[in-house]
gemmi code that builds the backbone of each chain (N, CA, C; Angstrom):
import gemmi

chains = {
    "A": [
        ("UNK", (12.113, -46.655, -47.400), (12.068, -48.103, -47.645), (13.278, -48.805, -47.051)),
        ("UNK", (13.252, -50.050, -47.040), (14.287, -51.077, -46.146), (15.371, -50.923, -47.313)),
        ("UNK", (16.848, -51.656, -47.134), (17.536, -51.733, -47.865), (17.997, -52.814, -48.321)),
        ("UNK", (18.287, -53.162, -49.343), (18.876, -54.844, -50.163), (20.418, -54.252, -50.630)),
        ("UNK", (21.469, -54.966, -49.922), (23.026, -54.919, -50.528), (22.509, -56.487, -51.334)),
        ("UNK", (22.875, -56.130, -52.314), (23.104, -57.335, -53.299), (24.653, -58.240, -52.691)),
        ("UNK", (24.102, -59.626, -52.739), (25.550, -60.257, -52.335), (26.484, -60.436, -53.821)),
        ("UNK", (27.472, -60.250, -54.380), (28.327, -60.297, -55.592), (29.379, -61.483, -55.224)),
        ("UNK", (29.241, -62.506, -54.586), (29.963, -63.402, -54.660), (30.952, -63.892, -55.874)),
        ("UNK", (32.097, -63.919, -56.292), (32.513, -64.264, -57.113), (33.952, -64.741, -57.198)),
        ("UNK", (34.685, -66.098, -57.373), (35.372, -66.454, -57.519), (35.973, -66.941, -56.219)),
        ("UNK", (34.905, -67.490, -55.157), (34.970, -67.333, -53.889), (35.327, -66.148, -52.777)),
        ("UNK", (34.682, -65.111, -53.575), (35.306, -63.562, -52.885), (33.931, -63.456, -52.751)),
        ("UNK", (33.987, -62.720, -50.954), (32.641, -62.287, -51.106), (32.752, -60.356, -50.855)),
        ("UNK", (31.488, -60.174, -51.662), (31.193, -58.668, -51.942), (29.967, -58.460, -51.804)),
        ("UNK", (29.681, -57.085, -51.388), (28.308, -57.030, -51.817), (27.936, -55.405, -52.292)),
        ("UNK", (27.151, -54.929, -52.959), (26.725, -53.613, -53.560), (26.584, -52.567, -52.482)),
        ("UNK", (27.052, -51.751, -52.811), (27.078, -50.413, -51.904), (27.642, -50.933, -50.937)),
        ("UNK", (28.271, -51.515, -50.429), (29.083, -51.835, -48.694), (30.341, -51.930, -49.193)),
        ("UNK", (31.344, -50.663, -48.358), (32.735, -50.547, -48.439), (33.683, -51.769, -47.702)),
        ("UNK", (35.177, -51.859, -47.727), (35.784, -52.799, -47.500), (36.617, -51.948, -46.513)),
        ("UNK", (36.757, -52.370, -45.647), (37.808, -51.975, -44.503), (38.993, -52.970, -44.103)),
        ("UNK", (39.791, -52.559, -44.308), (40.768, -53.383, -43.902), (41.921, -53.080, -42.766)),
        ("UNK", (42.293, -53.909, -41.867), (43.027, -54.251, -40.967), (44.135, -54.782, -40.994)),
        ("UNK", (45.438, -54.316, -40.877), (46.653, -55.161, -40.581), (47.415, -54.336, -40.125)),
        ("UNK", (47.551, -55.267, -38.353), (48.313, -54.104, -37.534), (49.157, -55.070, -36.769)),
        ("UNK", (49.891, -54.526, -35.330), (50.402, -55.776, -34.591), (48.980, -56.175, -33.653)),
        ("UNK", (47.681, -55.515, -33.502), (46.625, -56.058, -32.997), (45.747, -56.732, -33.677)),
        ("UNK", (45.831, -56.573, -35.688), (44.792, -57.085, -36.037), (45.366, -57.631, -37.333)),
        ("UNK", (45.699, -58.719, -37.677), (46.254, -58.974, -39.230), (45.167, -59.509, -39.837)),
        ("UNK", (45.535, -59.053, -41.242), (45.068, -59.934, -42.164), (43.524, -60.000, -42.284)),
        ("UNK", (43.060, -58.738, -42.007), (41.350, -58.721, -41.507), (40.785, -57.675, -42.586)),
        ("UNK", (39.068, -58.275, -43.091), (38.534, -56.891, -43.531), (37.413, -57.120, -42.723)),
        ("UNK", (36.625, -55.974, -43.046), (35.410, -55.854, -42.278), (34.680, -55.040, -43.174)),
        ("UNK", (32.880, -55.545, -43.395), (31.891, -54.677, -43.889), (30.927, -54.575, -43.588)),
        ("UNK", (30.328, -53.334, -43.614), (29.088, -52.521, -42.481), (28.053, -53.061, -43.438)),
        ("UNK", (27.128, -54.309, -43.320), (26.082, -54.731, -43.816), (25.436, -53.807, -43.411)),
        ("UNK", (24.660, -53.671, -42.298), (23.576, -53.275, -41.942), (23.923, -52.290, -40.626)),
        ("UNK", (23.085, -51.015, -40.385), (23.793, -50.478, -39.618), (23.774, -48.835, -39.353)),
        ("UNK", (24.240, -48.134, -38.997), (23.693, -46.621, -39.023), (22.973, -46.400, -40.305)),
        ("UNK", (24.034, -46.539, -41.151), (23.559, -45.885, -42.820), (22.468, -46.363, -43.529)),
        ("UNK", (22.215, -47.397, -42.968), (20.623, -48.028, -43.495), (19.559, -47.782, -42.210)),
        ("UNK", (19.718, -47.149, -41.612), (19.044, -46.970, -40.224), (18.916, -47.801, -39.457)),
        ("UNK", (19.293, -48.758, -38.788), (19.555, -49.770, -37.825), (19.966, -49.302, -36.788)),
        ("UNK", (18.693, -48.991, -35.682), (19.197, -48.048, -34.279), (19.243, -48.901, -33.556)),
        ("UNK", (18.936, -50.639, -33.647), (19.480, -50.883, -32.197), (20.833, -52.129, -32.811)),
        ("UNK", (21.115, -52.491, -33.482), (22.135, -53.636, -34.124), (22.823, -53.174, -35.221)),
        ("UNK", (24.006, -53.683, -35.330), (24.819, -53.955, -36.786), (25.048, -55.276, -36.986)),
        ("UNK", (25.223, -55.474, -38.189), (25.347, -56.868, -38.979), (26.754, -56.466, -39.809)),
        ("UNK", (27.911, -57.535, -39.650), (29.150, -56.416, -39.619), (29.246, -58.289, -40.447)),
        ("UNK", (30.313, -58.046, -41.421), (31.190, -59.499, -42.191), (32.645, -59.152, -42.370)),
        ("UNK", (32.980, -60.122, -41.633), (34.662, -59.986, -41.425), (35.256, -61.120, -41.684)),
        ("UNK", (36.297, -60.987, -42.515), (36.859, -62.116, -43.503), (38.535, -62.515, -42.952)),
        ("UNK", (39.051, -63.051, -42.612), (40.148, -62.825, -42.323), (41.302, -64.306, -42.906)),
        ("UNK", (42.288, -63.237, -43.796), (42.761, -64.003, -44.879), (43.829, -65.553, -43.706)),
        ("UNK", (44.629, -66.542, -44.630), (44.971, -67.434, -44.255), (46.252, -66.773, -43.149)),
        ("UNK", (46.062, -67.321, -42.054), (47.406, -66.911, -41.025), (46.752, -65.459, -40.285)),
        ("UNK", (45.877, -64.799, -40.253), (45.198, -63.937, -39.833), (44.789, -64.291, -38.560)),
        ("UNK", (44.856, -62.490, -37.842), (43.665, -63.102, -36.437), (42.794, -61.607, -36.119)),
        ("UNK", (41.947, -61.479, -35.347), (41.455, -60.573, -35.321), (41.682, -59.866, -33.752)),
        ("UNK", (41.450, -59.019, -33.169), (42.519, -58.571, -32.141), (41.913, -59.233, -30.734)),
        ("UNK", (42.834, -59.220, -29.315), (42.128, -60.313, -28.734), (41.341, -59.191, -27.870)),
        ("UNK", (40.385, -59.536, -27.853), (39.082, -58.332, -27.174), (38.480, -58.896, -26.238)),
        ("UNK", (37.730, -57.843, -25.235), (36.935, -57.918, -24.271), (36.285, -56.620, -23.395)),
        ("UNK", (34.866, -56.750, -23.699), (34.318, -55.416, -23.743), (32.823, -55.867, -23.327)),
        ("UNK", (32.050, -54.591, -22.645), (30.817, -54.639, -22.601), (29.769, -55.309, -23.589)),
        ("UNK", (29.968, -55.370, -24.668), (29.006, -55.944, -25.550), (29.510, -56.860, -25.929)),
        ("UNK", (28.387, -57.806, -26.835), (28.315, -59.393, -26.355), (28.364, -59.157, -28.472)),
        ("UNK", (28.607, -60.681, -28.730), (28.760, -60.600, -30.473), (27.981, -61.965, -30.866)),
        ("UNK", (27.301, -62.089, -31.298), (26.631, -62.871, -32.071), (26.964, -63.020, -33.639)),
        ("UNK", (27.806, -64.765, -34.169), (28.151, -64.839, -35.215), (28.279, -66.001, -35.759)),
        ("UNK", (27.911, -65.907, -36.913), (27.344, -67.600, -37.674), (28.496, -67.560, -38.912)),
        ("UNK", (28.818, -68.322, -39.319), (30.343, -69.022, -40.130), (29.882, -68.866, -41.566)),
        ("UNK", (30.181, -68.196, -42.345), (29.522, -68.665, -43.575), (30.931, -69.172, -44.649)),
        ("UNK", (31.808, -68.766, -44.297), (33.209, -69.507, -45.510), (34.461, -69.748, -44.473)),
        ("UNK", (34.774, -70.745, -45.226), (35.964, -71.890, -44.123), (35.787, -71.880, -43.511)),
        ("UNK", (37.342, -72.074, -42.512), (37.502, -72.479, -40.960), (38.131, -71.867, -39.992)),
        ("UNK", (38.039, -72.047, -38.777), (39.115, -71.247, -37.969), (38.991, -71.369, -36.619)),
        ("UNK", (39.525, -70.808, -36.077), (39.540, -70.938, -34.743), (38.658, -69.809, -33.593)),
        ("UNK", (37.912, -70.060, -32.794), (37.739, -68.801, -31.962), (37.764, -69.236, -30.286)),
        ("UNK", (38.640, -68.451, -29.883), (39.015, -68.292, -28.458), (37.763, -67.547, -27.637)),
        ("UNK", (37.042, -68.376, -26.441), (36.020, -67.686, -26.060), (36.578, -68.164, -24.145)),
        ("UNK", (36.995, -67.034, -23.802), (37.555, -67.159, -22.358), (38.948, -67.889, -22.739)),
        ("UNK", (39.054, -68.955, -21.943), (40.625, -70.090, -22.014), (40.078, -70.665, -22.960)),
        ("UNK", (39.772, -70.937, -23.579), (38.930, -72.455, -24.565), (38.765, -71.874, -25.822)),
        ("UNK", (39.998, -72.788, -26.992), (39.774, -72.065, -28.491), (39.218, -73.708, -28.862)),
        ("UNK", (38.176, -72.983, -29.961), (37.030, -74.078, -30.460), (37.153, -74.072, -32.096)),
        ("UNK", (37.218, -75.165, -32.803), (37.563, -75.021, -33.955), (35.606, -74.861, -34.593)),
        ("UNK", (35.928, -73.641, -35.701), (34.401, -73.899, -36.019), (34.411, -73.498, -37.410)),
        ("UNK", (33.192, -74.230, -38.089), (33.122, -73.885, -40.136), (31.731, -73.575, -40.105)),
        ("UNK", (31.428, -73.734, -41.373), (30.484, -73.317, -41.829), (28.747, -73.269, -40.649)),
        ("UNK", (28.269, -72.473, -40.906), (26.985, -72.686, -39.828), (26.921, -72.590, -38.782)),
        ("UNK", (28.155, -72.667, -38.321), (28.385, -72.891, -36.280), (27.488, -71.576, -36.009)),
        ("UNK", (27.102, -71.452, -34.961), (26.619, -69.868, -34.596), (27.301, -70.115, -32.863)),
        ("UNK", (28.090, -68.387, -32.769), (28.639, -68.664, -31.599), (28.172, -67.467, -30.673)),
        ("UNK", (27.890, -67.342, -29.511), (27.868, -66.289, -28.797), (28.933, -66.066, -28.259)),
        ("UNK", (29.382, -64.764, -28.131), (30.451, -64.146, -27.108), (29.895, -63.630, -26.055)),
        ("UNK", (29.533, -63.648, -25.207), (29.102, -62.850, -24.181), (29.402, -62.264, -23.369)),
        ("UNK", (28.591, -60.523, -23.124), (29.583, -60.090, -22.729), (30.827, -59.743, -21.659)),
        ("UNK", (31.992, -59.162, -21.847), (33.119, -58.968, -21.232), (33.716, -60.359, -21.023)),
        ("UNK", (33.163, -60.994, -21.673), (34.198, -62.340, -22.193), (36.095, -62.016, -23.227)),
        ("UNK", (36.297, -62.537, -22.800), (37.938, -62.401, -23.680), (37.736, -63.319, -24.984)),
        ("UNK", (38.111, -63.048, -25.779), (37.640, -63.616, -27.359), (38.979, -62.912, -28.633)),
        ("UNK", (39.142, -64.106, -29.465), (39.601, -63.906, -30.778), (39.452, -64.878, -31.871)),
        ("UNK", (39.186, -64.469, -32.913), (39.034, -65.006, -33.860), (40.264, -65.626, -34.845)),
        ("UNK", (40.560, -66.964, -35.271), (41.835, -66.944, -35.806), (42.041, -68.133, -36.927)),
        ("UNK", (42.332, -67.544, -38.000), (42.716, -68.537, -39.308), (43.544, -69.207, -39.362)),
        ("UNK", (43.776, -70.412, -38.855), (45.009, -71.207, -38.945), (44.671, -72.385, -40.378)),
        ("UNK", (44.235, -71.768, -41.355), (43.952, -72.428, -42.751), (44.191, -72.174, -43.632)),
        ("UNK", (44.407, -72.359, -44.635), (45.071, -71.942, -45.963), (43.988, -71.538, -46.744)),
        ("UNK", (42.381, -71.359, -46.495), (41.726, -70.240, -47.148), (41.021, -69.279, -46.366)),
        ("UNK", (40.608, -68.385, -47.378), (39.978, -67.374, -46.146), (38.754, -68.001, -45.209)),
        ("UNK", (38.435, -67.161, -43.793), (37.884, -67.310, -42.877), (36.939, -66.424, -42.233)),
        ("UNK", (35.556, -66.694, -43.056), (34.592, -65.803, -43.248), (33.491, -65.578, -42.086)),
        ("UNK", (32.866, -64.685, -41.574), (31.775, -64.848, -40.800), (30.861, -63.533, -40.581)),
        ("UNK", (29.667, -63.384, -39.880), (28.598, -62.491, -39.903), (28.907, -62.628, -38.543)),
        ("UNK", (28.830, -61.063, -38.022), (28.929, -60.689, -36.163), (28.512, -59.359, -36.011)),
        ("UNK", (27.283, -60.112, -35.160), (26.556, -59.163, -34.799), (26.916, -58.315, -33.767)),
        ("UNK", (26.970, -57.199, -33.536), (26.706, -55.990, -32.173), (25.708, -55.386, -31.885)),
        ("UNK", (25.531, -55.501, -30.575), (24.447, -54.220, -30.502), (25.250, -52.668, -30.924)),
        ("UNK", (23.675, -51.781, -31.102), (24.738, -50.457, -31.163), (24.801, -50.054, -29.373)),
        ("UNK", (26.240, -49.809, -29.651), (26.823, -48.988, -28.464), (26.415, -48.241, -27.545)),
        ("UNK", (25.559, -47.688, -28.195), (24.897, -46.276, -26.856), (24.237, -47.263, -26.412)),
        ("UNK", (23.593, -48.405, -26.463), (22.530, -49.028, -25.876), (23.100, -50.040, -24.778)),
        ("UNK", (24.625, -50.165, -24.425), (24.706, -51.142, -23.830), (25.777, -49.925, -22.610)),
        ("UNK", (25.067, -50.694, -21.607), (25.151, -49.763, -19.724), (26.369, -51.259, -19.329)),
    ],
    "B": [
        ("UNK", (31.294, -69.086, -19.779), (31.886, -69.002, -21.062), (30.776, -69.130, -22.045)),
        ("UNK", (31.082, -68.783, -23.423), (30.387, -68.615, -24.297), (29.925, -69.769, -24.721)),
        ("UNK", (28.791, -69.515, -26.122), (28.050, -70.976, -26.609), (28.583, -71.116, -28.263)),
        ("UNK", (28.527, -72.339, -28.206), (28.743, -72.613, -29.902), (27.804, -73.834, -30.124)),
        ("UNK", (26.827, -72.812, -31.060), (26.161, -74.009, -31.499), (26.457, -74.580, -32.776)),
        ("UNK", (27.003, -76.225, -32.804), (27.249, -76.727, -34.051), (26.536, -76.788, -34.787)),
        ("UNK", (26.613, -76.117, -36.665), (26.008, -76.825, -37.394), (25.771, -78.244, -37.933)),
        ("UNK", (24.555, -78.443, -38.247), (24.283, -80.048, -38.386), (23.741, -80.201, -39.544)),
        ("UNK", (24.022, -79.487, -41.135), (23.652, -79.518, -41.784), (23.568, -80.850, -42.860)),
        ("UNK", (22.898, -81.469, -43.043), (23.271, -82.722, -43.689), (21.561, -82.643, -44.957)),
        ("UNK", (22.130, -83.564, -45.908), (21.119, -83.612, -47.214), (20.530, -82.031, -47.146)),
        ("UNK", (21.099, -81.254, -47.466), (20.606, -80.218, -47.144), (19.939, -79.268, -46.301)),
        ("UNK", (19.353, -80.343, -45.367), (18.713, -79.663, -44.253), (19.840, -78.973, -43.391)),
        ("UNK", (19.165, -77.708, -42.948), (19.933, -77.205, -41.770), (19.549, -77.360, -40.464)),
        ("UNK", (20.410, -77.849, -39.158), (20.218, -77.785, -37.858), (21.734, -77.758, -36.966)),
        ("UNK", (20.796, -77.282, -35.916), (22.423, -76.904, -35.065), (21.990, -77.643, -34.173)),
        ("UNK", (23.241, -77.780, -32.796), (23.416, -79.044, -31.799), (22.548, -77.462, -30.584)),
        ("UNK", (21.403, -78.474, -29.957), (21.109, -77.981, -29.185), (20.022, -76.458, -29.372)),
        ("UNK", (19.272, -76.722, -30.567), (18.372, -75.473, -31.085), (17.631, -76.134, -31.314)),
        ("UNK", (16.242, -75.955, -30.370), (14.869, -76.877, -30.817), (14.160, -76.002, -32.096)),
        ("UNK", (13.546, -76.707, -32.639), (12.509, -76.083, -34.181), (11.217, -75.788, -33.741)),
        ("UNK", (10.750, -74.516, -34.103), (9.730, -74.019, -33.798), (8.730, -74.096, -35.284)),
        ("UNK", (7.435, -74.898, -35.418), (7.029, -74.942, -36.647), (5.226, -73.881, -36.645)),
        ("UNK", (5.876, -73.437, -37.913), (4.615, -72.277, -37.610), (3.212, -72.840, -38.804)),
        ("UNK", (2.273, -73.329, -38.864), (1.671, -73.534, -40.189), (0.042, -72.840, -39.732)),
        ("UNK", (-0.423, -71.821, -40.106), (-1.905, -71.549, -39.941), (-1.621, -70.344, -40.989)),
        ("UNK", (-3.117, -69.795, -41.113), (-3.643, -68.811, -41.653), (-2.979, -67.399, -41.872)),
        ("UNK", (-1.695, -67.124, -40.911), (-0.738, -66.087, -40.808), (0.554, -66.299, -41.566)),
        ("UNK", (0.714, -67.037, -41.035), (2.339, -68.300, -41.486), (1.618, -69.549, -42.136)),
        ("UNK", (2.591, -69.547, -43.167), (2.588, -71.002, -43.768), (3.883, -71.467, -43.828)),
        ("UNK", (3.961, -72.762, -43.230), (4.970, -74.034, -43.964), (6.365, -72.932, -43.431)),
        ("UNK", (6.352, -72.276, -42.399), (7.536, -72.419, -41.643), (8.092, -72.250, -40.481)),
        ("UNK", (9.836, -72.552, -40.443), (10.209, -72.969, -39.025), (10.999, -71.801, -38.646)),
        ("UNK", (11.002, -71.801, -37.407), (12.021, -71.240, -36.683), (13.387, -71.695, -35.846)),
        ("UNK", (14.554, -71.157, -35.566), (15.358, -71.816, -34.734), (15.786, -70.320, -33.882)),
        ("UNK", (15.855, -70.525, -32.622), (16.917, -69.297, -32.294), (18.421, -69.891, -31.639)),
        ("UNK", (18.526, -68.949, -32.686), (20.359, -69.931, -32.656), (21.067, -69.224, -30.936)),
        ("UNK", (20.556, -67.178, -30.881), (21.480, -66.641, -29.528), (20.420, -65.480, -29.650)),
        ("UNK", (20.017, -65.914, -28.519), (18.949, -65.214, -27.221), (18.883, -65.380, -25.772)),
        ("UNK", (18.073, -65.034, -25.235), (18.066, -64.859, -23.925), (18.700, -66.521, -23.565)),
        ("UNK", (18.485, -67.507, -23.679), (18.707, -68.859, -23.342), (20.192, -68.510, -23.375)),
        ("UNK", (21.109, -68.036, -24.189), (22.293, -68.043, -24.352), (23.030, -66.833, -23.978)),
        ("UNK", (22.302, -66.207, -22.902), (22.911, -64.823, -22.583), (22.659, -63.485, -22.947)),
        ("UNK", (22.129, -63.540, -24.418), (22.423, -62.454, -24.655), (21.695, -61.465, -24.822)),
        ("UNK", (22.156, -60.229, -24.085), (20.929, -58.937, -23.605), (20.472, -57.944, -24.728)),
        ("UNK", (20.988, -58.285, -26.014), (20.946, -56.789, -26.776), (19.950, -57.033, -27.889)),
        ("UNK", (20.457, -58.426, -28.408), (19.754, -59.180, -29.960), (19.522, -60.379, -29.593)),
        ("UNK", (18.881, -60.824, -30.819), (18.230, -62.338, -30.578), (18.511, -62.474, -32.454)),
        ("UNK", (19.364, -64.018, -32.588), (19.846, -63.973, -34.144), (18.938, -65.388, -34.127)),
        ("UNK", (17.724, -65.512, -34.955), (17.089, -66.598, -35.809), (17.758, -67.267, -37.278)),
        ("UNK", (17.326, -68.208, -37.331), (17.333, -68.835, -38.439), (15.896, -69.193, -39.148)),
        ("UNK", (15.355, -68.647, -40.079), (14.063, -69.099, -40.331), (14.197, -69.874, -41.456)),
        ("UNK", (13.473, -70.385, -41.857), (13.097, -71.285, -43.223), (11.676, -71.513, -43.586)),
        ("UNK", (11.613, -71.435, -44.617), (9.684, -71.381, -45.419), (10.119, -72.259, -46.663)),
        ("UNK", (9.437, -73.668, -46.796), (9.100, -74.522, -47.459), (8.430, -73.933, -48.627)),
        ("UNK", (8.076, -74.601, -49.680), (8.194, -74.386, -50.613), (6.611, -73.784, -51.148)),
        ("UNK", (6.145, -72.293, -51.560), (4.903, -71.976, -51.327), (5.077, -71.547, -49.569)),
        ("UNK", (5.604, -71.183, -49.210), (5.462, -70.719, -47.403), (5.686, -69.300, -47.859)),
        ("UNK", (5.095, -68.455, -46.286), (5.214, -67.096, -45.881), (5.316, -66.823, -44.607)),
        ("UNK", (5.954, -66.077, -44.771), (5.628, -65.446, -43.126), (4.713, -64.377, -43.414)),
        ("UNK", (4.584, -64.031, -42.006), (3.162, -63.449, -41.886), (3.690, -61.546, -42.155)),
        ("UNK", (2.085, -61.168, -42.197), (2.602, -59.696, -43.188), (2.813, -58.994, -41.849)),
        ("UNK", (3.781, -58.577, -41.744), (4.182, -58.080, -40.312), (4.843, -56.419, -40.273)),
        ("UNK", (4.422, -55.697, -39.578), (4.588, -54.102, -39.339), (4.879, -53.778, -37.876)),
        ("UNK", (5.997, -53.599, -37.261), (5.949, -53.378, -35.723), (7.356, -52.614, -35.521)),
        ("UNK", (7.713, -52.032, -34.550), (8.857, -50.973, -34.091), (10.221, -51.145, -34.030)),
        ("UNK", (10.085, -52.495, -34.120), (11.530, -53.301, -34.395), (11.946, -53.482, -35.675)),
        ("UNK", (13.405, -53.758, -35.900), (13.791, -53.842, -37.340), (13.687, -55.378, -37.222)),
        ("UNK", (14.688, -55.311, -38.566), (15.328, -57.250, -38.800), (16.266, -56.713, -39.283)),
        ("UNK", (17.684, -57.579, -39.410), (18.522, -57.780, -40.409), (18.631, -59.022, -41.117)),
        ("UNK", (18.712, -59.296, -41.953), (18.342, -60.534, -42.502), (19.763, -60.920, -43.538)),
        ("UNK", (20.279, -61.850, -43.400), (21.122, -62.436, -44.449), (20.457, -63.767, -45.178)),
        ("UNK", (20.183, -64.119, -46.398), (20.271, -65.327, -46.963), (21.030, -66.309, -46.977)),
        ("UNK", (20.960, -67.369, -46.229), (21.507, -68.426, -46.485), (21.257, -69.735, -47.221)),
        ("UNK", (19.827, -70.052, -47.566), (19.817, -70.925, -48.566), (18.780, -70.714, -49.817)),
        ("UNK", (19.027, -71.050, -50.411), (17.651, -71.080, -51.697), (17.244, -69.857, -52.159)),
        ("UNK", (16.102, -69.630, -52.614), (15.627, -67.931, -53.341), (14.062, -67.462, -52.728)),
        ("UNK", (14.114, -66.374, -52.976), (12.812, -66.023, -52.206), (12.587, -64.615, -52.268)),
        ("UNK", (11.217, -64.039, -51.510), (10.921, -63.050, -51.961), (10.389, -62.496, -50.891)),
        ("UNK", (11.214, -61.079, -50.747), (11.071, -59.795, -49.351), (9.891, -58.588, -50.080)),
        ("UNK", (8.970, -58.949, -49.009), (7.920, -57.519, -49.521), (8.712, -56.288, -48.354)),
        ("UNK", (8.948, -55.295, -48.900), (9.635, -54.073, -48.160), (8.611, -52.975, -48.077)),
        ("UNK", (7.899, -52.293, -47.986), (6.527, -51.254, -48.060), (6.178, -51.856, -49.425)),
        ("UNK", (6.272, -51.272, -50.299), (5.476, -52.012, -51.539), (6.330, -52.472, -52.277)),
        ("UNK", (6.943, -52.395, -52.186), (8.285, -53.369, -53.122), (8.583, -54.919, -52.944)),
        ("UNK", (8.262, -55.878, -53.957), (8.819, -57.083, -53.837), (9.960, -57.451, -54.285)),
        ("UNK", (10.999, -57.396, -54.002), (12.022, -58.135, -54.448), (13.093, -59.300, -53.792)),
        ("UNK", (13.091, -60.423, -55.355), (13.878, -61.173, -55.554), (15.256, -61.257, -54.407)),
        ("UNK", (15.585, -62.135, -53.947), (16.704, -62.484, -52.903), (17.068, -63.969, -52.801)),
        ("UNK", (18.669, -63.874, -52.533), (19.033, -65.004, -52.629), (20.488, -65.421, -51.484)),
        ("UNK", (21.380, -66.475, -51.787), (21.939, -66.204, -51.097), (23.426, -65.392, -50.929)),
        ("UNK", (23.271, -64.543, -49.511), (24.217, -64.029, -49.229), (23.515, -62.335, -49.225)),
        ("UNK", (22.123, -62.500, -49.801), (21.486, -61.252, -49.939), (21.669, -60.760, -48.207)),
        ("UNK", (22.025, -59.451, -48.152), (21.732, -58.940, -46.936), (20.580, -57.604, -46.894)),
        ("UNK", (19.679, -58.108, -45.932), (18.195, -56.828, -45.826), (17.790, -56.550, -44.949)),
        ("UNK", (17.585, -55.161, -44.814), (17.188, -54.262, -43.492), (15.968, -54.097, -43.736)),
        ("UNK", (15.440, -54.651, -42.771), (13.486, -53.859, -42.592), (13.851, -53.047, -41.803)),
        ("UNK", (13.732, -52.258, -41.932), (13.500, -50.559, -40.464), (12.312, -50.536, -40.124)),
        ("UNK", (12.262, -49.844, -38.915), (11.179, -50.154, -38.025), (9.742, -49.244, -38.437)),
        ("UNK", (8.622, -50.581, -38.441), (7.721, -49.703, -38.757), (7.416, -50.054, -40.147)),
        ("UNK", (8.527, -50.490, -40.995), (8.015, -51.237, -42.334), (7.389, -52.405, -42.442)),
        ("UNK", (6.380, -51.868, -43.198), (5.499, -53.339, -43.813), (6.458, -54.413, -44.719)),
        ("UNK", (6.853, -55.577, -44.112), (7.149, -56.498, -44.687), (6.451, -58.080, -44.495)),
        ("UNK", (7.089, -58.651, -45.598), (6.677, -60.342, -45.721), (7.831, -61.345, -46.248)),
        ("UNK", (8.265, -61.965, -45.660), (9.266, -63.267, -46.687), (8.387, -64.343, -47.359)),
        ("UNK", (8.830, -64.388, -48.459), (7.987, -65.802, -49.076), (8.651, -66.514, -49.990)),
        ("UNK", (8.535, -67.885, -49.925), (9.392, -68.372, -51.431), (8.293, -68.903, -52.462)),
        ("UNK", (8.551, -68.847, -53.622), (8.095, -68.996, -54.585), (8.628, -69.763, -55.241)),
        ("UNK", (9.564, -70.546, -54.928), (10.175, -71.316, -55.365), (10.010, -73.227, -55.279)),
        ("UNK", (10.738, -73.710, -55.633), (10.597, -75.124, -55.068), (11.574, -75.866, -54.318)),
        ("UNK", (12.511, -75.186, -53.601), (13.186, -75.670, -53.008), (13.387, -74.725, -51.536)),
        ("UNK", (13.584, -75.576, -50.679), (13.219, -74.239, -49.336), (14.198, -73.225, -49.372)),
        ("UNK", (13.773, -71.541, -48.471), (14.166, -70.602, -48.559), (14.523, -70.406, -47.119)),
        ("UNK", (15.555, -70.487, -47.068), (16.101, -70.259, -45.708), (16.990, -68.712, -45.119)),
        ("UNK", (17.033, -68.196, -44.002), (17.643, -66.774, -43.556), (17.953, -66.644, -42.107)),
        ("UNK", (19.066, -66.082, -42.185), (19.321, -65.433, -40.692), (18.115, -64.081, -40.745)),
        ("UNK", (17.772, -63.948, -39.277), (16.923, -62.949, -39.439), (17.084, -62.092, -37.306)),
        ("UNK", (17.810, -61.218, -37.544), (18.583, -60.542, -36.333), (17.268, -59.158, -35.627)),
        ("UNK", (17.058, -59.578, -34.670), (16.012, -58.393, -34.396), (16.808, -58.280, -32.712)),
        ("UNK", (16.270, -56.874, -32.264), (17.089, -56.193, -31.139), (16.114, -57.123, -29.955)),
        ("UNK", (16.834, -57.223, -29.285), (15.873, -57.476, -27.878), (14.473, -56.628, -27.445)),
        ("UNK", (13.310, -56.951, -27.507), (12.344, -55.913, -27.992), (12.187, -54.837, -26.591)),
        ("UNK", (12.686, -55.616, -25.366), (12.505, -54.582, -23.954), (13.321, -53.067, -24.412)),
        ("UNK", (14.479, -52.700, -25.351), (14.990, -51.915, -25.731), (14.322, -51.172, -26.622)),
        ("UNK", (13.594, -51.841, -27.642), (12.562, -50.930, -28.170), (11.617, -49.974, -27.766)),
        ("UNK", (11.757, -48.430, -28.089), (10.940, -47.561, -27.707), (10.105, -47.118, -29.148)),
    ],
}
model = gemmi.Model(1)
for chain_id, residues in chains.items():
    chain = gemmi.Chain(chain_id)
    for i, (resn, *xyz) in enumerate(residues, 1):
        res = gemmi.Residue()
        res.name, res.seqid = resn, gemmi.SeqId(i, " ")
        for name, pos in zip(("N", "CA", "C"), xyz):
            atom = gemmi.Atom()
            atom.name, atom.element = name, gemmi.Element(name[0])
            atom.pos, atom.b_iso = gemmi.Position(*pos), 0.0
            res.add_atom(atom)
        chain.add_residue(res)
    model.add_chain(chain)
structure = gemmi.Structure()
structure.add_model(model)
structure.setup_entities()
């Protein structure tokens, strides 16, 4: 059968059932978590659905790679760098990265800076 | 360079800058829309990320095929048939159909039921 993570939202924290918390803080990545919605472990052979939160003053590392990211805003605000051009975006925006574009994600707000980003899985992209 | 499509959410309705609405109403589908927020129009080779919504009494159609979905909730409440299982969803719910499962979205509710809904580019599907 398919799988349901329950969302546990609470106190403006978002959580959800059975999905672990990963966290990030390096000189490439501050202030970041990340959780495997959807994805090997639920059987998802060609996409992941990945939520990465990244607290106030946070950024996420500046990347550029074969695969392309698809990602829609669901809490606060922030910034994302797509090539030369950083674009301020909140709630709903949906942005493509495409790929081997240069990109980062970045909280210049005093609450957290939430969003859903998609990947393909890896083996699939030549 | 990449795309950002703005949200345009106002009185509740959701829309983004530059995503035409696709409206589905017959005998398969009832009473709903589509948007594709990042697909081929926007580059991207791997996934295609929708936004659907089903009015109040709407369904989508009972659908079984080789592709998954990932689905996040974003507005209102509603109800995922998974092989024989119906269950309750709301927002922030995140759900995997795997490929090959019999599913359906429907709301039962009275206020619309809205979702991201992420499927792979289907030329990749074997």
């Amino acid at each position: 059968m398919g799988t349901v993570h329950r969302f546990k939202g609470k106190d403006k924290k978002f959580n959800w059932e059975n999905v672990s918390i990963e966290s990030y803080d390096s000189s490439k990545m501050k202030r970041v978590t990340k959780r495997v919605l959807i994805g090997k472990k639920e059987g998802a052979p060609y996409f992941v659905m990945r939520y990465f939160e990244i607290e106030p003053k946070g950024w996420t590392s500046l990347d550029k790679h074969p695969h392309d990211h698809g990602v829609i805003v669901l809490k606060g605000k922030g910034k994302v760098l797509l090539g030369n051009e950083e674009i301020e975006v909140s709630f709903g925006d949906a942005i493509h990265v495409p790929p081997n574009e240069l990109h980062q994600f970045k909280n210049t707000e005093e609450e957290p800076f939430g969003f859903i980003c998609v990947i393909p899985n890896k083996e699939l992209v030549h």
